[in-house]
N, C-alpha and C positions, 0 to 999 in steps of 0.2 A: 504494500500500500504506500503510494506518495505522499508527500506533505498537502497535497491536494485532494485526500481519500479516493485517490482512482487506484481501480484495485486492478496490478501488471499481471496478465493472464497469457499475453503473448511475445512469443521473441521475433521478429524480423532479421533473416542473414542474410546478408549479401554473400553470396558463395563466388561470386567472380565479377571482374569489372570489366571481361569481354565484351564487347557486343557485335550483333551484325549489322546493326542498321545505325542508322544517323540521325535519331528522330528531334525535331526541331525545339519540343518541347521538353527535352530529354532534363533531368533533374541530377542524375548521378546518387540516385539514396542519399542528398544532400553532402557528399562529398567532392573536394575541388580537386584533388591530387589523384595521381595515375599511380598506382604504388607496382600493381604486376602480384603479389602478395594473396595469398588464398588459403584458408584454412585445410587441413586434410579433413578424412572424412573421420578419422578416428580423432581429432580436436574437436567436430564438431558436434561428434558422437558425448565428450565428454564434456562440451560447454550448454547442450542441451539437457543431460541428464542432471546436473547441478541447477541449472535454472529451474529442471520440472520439481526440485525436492525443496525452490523455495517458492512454487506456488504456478510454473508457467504451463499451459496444458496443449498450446497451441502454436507451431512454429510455423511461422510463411519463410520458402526459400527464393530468395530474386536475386538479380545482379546488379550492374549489367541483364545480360540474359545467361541464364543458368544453366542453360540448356547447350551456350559456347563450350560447356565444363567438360572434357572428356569421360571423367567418373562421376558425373553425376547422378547415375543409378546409384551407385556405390554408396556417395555421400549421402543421396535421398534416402537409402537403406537404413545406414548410419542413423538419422536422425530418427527415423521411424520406430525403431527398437530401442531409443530411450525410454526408460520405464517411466510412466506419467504422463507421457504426453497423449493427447487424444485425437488431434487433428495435422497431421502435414502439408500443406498446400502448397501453391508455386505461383508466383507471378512470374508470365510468359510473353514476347511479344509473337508466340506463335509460329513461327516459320521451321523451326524444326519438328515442331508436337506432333505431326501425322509419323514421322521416325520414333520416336520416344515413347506417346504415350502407352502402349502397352506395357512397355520392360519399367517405365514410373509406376504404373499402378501396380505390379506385381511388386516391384520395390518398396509398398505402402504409401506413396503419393495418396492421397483423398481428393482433393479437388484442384483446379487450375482457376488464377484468374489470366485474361489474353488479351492483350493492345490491340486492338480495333480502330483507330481514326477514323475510315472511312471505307466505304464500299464503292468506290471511284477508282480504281487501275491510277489513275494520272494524279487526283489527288492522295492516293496513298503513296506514291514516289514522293511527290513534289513535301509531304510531312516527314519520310522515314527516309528519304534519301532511297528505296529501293525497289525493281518490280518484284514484291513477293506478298501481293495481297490476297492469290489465290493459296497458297502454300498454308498462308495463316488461316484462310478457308479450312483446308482441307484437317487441318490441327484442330481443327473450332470438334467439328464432324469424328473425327477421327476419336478426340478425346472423350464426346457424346457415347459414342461406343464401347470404351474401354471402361465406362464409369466413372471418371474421375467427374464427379457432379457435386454439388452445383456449379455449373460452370458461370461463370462472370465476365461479359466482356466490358474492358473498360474502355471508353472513348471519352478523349480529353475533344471538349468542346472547342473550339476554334472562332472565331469570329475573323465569316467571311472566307471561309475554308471548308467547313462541313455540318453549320447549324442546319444547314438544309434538310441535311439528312437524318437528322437525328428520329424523324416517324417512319423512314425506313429502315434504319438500324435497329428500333421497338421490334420491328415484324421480323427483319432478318435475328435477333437474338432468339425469338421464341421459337423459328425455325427450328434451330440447333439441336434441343432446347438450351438456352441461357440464361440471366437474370441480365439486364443491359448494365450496367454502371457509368453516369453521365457527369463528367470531373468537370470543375474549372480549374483552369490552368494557373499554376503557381507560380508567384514569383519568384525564383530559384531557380541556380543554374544557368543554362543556355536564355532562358526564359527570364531574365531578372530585369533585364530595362525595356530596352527600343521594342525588341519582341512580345513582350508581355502588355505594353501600352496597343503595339498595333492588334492583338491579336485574345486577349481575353475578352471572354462573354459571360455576362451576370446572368445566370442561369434564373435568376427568380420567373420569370415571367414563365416557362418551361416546368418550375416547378408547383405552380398554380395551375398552371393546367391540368399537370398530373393528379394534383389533390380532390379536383373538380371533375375530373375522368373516372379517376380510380373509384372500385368498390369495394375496395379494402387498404388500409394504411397498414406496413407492419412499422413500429420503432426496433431500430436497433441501436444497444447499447455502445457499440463500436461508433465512437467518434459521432454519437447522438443520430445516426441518418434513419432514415424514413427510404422503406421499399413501397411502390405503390404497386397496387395487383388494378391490370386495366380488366374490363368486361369482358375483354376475350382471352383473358388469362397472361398475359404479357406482363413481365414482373420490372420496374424500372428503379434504382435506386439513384437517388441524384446528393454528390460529393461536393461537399465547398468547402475549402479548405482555412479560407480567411475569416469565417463564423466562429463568435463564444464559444460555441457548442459544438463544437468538428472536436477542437481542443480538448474541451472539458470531459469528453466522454472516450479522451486516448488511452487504451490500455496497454501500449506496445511499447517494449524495449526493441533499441534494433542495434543490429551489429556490424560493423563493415566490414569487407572481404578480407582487410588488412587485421583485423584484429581486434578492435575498436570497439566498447561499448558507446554508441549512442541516445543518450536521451533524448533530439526529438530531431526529425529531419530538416529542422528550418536552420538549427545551428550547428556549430562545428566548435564552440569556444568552452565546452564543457562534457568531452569527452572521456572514456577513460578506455588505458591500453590494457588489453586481456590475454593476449597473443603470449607472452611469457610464461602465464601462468597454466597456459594451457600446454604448453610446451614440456613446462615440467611436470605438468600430472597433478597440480597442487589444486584439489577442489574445494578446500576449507577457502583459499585464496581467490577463487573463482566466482564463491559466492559470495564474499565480503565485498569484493568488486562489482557483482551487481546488485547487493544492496548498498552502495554506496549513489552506481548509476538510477537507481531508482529515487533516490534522493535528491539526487541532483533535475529529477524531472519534472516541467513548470508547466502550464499552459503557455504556447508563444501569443495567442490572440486571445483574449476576456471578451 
């Protein structure tokens, strides 16, 4: 529990800071430095299992993309048979999943979430730098099969790039089946000035609509968000990250590839190194370090 009663349920790792694409709105898991640095699978075996014994039940694996990782099964394994935890997931921008996701799900993977921007060939290049929008299709499909559900696609809204789309992207998620996830875009990262003034959209108006559609609201606890169920069953959750309440209802530690205990993605100035201790096997040490990182965790927006 925090100095703010939010109670830390989840760990976020960054397992690599590969990636393949070049997505415009790209964050970096709030980190500015290229280190090259990556946990093994038997570290992260042993920084998950100390987390689950002081309370964590839920790890998400991202990167980069995770999927660059060559033992990624390996590691996904790894994390999985730590005793405690109940859920695995994976944040994906998709382009490898139709390769992977079965040997992930046997590996105990649970669910995927997948980068989505757009269902536009030209403007999915023109966001991700690459032609590989059908690829990330086939991963969406692919995944649907092997069970890893619920699946989540996220698309980072855009202003003047792909708010167009966003009531076909409803239809294409339920396709899948999916839940949609409709971000605004952060200020951070690639994203922090010129970018972020030409190109964020204030989702409010989108999410009145939703309220006014839907025929059911669920709340979730995660970062305060509201899933809407529309009338023909299309499930849409809409993210804003610069809201009191995104904040206030954070339950995530996160970790960067290099080693790094994070307390919240928006900074870098209250970090702490863990990569040591995990080096030596020292798990009393392991977990004084994250309950020191859970200390150190604030709300960035009230």
């Amino acid at each position: 529990m925090d100095r703010f009663g939010r109670k830390v349920t989840t760990l976020r790792i960054s397992i690599t800071e590969k990636c393949n694409l070049n997505c415009i709105y790209c964050h970096r898991e709030g980190t500015s430095i290229y280190t090259g640095v990556e946990l093994t699978p038997s570290e992260l075996s042993l920084l998950v299992e100390a987390a689950a014994e002081l309370g964590i039940r839920k790890v998400k694996l991202t990167g980069g993309e995770p999927l660059m990782r060559e033992d990624v099964v390996e590691a996904v394994e790894a994390v999985a048979k730590a005793p405690g935890v109940v859920e695995v997931s994976m944040t994906t921008n998709g382009t490898l999943l139709a390769k992977y996701a079965s040997s992930l799900a046997r590996a105990g993977l649970k669910r995927v979430n997948v980068n989505l921007p757009s269902l536009k060939p030209e403007r999915y290049r023109r966001i991700t730098g690459f032609d590989l929008m059908e690829e990330v299709k086939r991963g969406l499909f692919e995944a649907a099969k092997t069970g890893l559900e619920p699946i989540k696609i996220n698309m980072v809204v855009l202003k003047g790039l792909n708010v167009d789309e966003i009531h076909e992207m409803i239809n294409f998620a339920a396709e899948v089946p999916a839940i949609l996830q409709l971000i605004e875009l952060e200020k951070l990262g690639y994203a922090s000035s010129k970018l972020y003034d030409e190109l964020y959209y204030d989702l409010t108006p989108i999410e009145n609509w939703l309220e006014n559609k839907a025929v059911k609201v669920v709340f979730r606890s995660l970062h305060n968000r509201r899933k809407y169920v529309l009338p023909e069953g299309q499930e849409v959750e809409v993210i804003r990250p610069f809201h009191g309440r995104f904040c206030m209802g954070c339950s995530r530690m996160r970790v960067t590839a290099n080693g790094r205990l994070k307390p919240c993605l928006m900074r870098e100035d209250n970090t702490l190194e863990v990569k040591e201790a995990l080096r030596k096997g020292d798990v009393e040490g392991i977990k004084e370090l994250l309950r020191k990182a859970v200390e150190l965790k604030e709300p960035y927006c009230l």
